[in-house]
RODO-2510 file (C-alpha; in nm, 4 decimals, decimal comma):
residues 431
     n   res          X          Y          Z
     1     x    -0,2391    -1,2610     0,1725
     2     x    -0,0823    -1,0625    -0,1418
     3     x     0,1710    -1,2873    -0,2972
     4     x     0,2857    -1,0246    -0,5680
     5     x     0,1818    -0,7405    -0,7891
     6     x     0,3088    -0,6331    -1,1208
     7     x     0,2792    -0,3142    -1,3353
     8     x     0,3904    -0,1680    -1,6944
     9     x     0,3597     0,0957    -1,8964
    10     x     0,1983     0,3495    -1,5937
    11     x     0,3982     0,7002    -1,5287
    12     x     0,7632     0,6632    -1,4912
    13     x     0,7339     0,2501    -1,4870
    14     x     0,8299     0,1571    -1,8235
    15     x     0,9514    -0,2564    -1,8311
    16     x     0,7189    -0,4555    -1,6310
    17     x     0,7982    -0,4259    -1,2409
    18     x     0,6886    -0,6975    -0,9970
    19     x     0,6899    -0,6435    -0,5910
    20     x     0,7070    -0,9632    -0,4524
    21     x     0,5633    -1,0851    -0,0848
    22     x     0,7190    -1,4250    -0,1832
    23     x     1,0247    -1,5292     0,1029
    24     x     1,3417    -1,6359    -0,0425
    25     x     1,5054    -1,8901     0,1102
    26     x     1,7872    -1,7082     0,2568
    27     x     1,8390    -1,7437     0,6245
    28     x     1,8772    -1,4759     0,9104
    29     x     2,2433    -1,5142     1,0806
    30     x     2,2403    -1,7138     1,3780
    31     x     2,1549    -1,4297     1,6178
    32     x     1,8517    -1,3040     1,4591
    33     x     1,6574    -1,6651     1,4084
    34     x     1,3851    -1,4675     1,5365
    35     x     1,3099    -1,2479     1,2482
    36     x     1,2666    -1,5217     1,0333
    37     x     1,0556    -1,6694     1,2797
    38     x     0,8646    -1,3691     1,3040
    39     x     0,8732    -1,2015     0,9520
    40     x     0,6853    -1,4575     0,7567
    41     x     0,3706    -1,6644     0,7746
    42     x     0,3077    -1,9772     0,5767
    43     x    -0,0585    -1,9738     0,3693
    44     x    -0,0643    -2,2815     0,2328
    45     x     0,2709    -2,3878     0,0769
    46     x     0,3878    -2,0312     0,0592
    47     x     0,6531    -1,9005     0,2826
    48     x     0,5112    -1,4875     0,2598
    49     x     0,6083    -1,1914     0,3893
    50     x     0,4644    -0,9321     0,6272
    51     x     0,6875    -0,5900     0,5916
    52     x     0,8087    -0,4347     0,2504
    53     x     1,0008    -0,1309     0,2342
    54     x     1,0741     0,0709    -0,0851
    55     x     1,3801     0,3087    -0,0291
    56     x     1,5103     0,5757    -0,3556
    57     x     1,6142     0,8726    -0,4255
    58     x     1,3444     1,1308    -0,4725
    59     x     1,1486     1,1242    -0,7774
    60     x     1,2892     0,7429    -0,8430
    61     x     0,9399     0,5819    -0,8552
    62     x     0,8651     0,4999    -0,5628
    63     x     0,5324     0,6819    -0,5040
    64     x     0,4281     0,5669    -0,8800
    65     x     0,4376     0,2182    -0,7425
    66     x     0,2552     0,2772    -0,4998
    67     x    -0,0129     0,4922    -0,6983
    68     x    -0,0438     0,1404    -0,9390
    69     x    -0,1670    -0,0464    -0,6231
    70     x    -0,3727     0,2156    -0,4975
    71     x    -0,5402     0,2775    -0,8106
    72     x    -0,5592    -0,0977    -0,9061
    73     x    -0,7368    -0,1283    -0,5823
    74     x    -0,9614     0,1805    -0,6350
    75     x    -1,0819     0,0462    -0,9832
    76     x    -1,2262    -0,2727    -0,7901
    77     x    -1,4001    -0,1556    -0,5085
    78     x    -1,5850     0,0640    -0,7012
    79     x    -1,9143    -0,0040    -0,8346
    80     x    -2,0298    -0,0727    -1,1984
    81     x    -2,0959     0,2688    -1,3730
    82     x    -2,2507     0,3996    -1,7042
    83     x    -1,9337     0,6297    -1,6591
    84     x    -1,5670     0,5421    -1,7002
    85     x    -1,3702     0,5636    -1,4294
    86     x    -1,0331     0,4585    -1,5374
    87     x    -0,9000     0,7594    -1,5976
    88     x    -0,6145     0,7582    -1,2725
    89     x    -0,5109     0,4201    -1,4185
    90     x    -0,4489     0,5103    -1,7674
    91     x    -0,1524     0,6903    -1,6788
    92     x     0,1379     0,5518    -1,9333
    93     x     0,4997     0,5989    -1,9572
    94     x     0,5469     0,9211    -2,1844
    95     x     0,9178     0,8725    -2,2794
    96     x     0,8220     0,6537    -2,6122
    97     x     0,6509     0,6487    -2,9496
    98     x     0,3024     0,7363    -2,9193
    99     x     0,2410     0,6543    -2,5441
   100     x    -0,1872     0,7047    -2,5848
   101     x    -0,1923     0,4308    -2,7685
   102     x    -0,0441     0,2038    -2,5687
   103     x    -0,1756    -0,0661    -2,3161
   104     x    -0,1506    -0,0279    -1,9302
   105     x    -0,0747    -0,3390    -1,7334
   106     x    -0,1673    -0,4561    -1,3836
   107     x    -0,1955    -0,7902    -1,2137
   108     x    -0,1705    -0,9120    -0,8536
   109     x    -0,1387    -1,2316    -0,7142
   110     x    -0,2920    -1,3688    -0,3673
   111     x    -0,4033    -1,6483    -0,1857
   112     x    -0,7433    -1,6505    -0,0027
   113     x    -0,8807    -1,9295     0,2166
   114     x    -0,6057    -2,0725     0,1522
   115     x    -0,5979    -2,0483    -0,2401
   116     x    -0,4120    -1,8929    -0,4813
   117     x    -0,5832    -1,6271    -0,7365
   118     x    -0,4046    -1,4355    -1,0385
   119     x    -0,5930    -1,1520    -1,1296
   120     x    -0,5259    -0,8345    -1,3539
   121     x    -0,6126    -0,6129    -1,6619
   122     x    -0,5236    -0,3898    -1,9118
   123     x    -0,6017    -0,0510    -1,9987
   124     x    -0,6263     0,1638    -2,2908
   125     x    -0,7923     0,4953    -2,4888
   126     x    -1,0754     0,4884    -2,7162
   127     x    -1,1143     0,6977    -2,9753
   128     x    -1,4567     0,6759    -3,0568
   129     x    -1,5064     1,0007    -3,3555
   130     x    -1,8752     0,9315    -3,2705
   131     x    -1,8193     1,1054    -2,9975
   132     x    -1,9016     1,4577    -2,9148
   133     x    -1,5413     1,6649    -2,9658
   134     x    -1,4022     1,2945    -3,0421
   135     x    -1,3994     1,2775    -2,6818
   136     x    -1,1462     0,9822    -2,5925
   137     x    -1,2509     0,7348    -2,3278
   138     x    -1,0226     0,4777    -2,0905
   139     x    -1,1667     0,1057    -2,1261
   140     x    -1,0574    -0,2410    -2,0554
   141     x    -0,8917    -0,3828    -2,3308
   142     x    -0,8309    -0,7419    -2,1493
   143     x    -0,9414    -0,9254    -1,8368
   144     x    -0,7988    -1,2520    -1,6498
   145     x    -0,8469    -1,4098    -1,3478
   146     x    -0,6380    -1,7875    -1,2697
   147     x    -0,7756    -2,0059    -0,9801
   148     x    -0,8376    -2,3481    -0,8798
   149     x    -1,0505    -2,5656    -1,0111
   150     x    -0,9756    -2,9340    -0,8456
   151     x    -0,6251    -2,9548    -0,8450
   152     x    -0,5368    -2,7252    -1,1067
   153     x    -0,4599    -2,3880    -1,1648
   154     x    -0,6670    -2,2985    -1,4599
   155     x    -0,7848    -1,9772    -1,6294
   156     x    -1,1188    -1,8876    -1,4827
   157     x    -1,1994    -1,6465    -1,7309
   158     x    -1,0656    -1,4118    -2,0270
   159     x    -1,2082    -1,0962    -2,1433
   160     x    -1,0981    -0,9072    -2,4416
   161     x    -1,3156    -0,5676    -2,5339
   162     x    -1,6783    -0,6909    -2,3699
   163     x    -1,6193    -1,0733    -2,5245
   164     x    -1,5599    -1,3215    -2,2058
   165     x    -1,5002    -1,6760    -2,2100
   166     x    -1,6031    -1,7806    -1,8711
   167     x    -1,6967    -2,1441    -1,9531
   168     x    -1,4193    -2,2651    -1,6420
   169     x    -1,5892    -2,0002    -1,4216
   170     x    -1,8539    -2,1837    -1,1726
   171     x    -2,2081    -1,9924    -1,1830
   172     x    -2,1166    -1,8115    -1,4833
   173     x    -2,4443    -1,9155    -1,6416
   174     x    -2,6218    -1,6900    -1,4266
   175     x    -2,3776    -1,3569    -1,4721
   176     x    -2,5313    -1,1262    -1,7738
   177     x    -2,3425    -1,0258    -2,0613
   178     x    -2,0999    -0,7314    -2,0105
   179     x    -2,2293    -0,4118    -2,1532
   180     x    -1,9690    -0,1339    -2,0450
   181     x    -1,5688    -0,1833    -2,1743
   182     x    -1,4855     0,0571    -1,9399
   183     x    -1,6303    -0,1793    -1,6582
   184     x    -1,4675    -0,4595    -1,4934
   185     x    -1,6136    -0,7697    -1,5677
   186     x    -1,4469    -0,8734    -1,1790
   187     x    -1,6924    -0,6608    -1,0488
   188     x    -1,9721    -0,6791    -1,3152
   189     x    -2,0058    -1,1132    -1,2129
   190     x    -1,9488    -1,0091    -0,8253
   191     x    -2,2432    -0,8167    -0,8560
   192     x    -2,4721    -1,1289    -1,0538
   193     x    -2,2990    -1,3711    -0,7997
   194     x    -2,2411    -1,2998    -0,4772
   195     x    -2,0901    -1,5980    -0,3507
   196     x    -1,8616    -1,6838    -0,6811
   197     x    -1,5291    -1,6792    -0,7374
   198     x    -1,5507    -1,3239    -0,8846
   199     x    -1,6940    -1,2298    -0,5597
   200     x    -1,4580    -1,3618    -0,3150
   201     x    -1,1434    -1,2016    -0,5032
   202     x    -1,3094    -0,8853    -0,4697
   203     x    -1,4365    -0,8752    -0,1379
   204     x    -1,0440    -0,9044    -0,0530
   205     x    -0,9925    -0,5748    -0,1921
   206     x    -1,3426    -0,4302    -0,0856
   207     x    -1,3045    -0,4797     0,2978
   208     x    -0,9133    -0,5760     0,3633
   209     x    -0,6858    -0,3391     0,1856
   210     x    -0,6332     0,0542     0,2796
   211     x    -0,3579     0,2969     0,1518
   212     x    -0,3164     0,6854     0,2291
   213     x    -0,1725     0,7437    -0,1078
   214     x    -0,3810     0,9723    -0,1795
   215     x    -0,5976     1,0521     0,1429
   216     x    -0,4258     1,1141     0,4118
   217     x    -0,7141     1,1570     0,6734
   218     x    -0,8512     0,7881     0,5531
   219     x    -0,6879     0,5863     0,8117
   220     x    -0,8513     0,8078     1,1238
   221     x    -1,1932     0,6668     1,0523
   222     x    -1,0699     0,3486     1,2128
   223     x    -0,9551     0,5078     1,5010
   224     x    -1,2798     0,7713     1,5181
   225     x    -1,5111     0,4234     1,4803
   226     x    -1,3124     0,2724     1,8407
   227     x    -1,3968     0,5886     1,9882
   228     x    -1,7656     0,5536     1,9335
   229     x    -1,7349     0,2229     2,0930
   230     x    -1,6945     0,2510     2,4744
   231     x    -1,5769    -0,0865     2,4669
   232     x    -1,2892    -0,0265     2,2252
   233     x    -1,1897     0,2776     2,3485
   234     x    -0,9446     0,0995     2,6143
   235     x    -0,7972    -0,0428     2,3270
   236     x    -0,6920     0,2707     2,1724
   237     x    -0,5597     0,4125     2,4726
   238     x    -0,3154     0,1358     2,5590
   239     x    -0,1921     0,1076     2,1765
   240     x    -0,1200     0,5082     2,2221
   241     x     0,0307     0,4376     2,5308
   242     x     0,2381     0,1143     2,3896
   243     x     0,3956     0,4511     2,1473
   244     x     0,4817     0,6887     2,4793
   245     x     0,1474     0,8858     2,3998
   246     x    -0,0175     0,9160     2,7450
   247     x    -0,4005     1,0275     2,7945
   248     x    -0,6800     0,9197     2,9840
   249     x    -0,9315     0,9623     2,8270
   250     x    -1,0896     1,0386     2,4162
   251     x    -1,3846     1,1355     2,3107
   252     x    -1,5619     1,3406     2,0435
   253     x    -1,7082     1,6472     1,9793
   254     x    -1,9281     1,6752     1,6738
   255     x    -2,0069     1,9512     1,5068
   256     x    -2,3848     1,9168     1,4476
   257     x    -2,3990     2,1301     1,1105
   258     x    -2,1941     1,8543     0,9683
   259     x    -2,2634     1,5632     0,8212
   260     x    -2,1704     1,2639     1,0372
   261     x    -1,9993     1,0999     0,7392
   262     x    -1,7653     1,3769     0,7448
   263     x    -1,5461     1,2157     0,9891
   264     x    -1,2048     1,4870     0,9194
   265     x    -1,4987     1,7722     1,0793
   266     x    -1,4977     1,5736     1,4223
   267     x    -1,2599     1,7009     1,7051
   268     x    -1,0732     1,4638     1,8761
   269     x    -1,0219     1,5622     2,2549
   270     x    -0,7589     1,3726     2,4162
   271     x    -0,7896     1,3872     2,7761
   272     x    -0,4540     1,4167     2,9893
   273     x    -0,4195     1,4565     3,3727
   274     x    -0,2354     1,7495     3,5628
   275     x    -0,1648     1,9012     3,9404
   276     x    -0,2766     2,2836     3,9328
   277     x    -0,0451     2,5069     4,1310
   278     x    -0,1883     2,4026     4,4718
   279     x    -0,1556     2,0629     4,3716
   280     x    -0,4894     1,9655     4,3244
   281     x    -0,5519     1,7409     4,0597
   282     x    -0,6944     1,8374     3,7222
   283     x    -0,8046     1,7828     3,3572
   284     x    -0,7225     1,9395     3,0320
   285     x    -0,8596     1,8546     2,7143
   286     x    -0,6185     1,8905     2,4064
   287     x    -0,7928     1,8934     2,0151
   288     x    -0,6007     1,6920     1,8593
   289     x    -0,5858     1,9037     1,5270
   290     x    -0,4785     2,1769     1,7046
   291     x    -0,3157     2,0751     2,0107
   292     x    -0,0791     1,8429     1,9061
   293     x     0,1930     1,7747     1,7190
   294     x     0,2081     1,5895     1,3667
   295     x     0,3478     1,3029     1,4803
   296     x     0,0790     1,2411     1,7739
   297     x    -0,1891     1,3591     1,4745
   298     x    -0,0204     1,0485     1,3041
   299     x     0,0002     0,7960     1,5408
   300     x    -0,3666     0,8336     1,6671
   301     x    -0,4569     0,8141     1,2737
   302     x    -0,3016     0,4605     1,2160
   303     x    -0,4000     0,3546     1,5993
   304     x    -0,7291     0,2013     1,4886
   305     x    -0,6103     0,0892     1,1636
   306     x    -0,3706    -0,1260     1,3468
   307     x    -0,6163    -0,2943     1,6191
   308     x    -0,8382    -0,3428     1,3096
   309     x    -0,5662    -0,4896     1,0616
   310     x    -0,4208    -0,7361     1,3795
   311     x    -0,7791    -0,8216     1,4626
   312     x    -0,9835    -0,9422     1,1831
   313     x    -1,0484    -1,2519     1,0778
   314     x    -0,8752    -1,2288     0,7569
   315     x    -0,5570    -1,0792     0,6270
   316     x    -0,5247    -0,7205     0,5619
   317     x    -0,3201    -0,4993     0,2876
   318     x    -0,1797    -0,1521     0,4929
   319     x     0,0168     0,0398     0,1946
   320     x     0,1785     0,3610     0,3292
   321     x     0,3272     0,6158     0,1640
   322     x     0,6302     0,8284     0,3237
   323     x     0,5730     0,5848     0,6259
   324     x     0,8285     0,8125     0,8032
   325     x     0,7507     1,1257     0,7941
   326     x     0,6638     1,2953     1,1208
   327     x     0,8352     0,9935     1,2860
   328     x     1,0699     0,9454     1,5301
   329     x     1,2961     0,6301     1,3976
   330     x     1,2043     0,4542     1,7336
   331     x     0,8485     0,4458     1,6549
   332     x     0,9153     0,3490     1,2790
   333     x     1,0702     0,0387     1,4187
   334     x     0,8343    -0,0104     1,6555
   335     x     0,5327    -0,0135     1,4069
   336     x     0,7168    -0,2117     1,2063
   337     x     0,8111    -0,4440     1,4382
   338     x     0,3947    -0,5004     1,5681
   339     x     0,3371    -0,6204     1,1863
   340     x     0,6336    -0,9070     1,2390
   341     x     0,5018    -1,0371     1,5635
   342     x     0,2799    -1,2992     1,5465
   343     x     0,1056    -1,2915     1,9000
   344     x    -0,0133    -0,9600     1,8181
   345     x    -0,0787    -0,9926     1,4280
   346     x    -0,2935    -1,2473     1,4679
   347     x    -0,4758    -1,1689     1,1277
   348     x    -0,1439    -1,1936     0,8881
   349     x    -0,1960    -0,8610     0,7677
   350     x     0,1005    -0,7135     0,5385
   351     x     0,2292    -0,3811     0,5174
   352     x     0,3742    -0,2157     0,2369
   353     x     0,5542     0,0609     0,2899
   354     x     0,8162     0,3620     0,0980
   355     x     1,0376     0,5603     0,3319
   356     x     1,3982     0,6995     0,3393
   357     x     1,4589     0,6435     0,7118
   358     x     1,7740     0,3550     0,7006
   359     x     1,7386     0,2615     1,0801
   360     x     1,4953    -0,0091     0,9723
   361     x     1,7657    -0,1723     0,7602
   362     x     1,9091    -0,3906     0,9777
   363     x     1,9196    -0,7700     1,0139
   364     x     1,7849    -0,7805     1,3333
   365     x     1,4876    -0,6158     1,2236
   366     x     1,3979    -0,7787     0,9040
   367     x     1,5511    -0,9183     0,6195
   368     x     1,7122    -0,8667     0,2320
   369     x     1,4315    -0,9896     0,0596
   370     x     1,2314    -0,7608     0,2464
   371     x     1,4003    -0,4422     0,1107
   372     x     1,3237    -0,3068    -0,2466
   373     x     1,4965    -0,0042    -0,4048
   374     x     1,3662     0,2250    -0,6971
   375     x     1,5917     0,3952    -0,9220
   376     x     1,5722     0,5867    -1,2459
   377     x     1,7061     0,4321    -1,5917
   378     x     1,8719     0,6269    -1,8439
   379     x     1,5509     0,6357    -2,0199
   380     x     1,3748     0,8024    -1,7108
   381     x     1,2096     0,4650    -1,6323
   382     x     1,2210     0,2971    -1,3027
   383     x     1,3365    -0,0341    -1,2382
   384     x     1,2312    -0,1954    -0,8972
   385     x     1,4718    -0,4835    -0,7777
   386     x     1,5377    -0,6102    -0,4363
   387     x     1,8369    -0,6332    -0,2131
   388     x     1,8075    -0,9960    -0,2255
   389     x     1,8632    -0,9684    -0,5898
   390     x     2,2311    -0,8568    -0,5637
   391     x     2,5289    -1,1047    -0,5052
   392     x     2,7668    -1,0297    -0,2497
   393     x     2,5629    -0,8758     0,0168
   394     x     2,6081    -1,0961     0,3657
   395     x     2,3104    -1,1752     0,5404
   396     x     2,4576    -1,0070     0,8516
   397     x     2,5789    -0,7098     0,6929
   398     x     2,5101    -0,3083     0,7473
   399     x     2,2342    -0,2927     0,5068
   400     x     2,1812     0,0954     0,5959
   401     x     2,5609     0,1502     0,6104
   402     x     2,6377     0,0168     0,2779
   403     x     2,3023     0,1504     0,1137
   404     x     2,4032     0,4900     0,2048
   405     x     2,7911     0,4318     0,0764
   406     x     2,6482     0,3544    -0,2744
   407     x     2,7041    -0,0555    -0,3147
   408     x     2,3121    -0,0812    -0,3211
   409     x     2,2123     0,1909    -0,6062
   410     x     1,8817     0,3592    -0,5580
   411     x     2,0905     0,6968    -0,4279
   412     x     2,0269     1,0430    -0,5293
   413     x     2,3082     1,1438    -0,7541
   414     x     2,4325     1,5296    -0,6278
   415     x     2,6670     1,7455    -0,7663
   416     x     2,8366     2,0348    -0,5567
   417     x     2,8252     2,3926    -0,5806
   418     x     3,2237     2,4121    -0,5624
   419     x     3,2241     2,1819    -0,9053
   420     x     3,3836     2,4412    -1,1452
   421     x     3,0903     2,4696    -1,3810
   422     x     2,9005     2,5465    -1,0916
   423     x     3,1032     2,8397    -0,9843
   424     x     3,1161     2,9638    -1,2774
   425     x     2,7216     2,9598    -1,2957
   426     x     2,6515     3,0603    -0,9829
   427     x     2,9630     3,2613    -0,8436
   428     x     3,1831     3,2036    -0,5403
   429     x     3,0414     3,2251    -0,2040
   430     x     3,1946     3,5381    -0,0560
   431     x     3,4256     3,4079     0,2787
***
């Protein structure tokens, strides 16, 4: 499970800005036990959290956190390369003195099997005037990863340029010398060790984290991969159903001059029962791109995601971007409300979330610590706190009442057309 994750220096994220999974150790008011109860999981002596929403004003920062996580966890699924591919995450704050020569930071913290992991990086230009058209590169500048070794928590190894001191880090002996600066050396020993330490940090992010930050077709594969198993299919159906989406049947129709990769080329037919005018019963099948609505388009997109992400045998990472849109509030709660219950999250998985839908802010859904804001410094820099961070906010309170009157920040700030200035810019409306 993700404990936290940090960033600096990347788009409008100036001062280092940590997200935090950790629990607090404020309680729920007496009639809400339950979310507590349900809300976080204990791995190992960690009280963690499942849910995270980000709420701001548009163009706060909220998306730019989420592009740090989703292009953190890009950079280590992907495999070595005599290429750079850094270029998303090199990405620094351009409000101060000579921004391409500064250092991007990122660094997450989790605990697999049971054990916690620190891991992270920096990243920077080269200048190399060797270079054709002193072409400018984006490399790693510095490398950690902290772990445990007995009963310590000791640094496994530290990379600076290609130089890595790795003498802590077991089967190091048999991992190569790194060639590439623009290569992590995460994935470089993953690839020389398969069962290391290296390795089993980065199979987390390999097989358990997905974000539609910036694909939004990426979570239907799930759901296209149940429908291919007639087995699985049920299971589909009944979470659609669970959301007031009724059909009988799915199935596929491929389009044989595509590639079968190409899963976004597949049409989903969603099969739903009717009486014809004589009353005699009947089929229609509705393509789902077509068809239906955005919101159904939606829902049958994160369907499989779900049965995967409460099935597996490890905990998964959902980030979601603009989790509301096309979304009735009731089903916002709802989805939310599947991550926080344990009998049918059975894997742990988290989900991270940004949305400006308030009806989830509410004690008897989850809790302060579980709410972040975004807002925008003088400097055009966002700063990331949570609600648990301010004093004076009740546990039982109106969290969406008093966010919206102002006593939480993170508001757009509007002026009003009738403001003098304004009239005098724009003219008076005629009555």
């Amino acid at each position: 499970m993700i404990v936290e994750f940090s960033v600096k220096n990347f788009r409008s994220i100036k001062d280092l800005q940590t997200i935090s999974f950790l629990a607090t150790g404020l309680r729920s008011p007496q009639d809400f036990e339950h979310v507590d109860e349900g809300n976080i999981e204990m791995e190992g002596d960690s009280r963690l959290l499942k849910t995270i929403g980000i709420y701001g004003a548009n163009a706060s920062g909220k998306s730019n956190i989420m592009l740090a996580l989703h292009f953190f966890i890009l950079s280590i699924k992907g495999e070595p390369s005599t290429e750079s591919q850094l270029g998303s995450l090199f990405d620094p704050f351009l409000f101060q003195d000579k921004p391409l020569n500064s250092e991007v930071f990122f660094q997450m913290v989790l605990i697999l099997e049971g054990k916690k992991y620190r891991y992270g990086f920096t990243v920077k230009k080269n200048y190399d005037l060797s270079q054709k058209e002193n072409k400018s590169n984006e490399i790693i500048s510095s490398e950690w990863l902290f772990g445990p070794k007995e009963r310590n928590v000791v640094e496994l190894f530290r990379r600076v340029g290609t130089e890595v001191s790795k003498e802590r880090l077991p089967g190091s002996d048999s991992i190569p010398p790194l060639q590439y600066e623009h290569s992590l050396f995460l994935t470089h020993a993953a690839a020389f060790d398969s069962t290391g330490l290296c390795a089993i940090v980065r199979s987390y992010f390999k097989g358990w984290t997905v974000s539609n930050v910036t694909n939004s077709l990426v979570f239907r594969r799930n759901s296209i991969r149940l429908i291919e198993q007639e087995n699985r299919k049920s299971d589909l159906l009944e979470l659609l159903y669970s959301f007031g989406i009724k059909y009988d049947n799915v199935v596929l129709d491929r389009d044989p001059n595509k590639p079968d990769e190409i899963l976004q080329h597949d049409k989903v037919l969603l099969t739903k029962p009717f009486l014809n005018s004589r009353n005699e019963a009947g089929e229609v099948k509705l393509n789902l791109m077509h068809n239906e609505s955005a919101g159904t388009r939606k829902l049958f997109d994160i369907a499989g995601l779900l049965l995967r992400a409460f099935n597996l045998h490890r905990s998964a990472l959902i980030v979601f971007d603009e989790i509301d849109s096309n979304f009735h509030p009731s089903l916002l709660i709802r989805l939310v409300s599947l991550f926080n219950n344990k009998s049918i999250n059975k894997s742990k998985s988290q989900l991270l979330f940004t949305s400006h839908d308030t009806n989830l802010m509410a004690p008897s859904i989850m809790r302060r610590d579980q709410f972040y804001f975004t807002e925008k410094s003088d400097d055009n820099s966002t700063r990331l706190y949570a609600l648990s961070d301010l004093k004076g906010i009740r546990n039982d309170a109106d969290f969406a009442k008093q966010y919206l009157a102002g006593f939480y920040g993170a508001l757009p700030i509007l002026d009003t057309y009738l403001d003098e200035p304004n009239i005098a810019r724009y003219g008076a409306m005629e009555s």
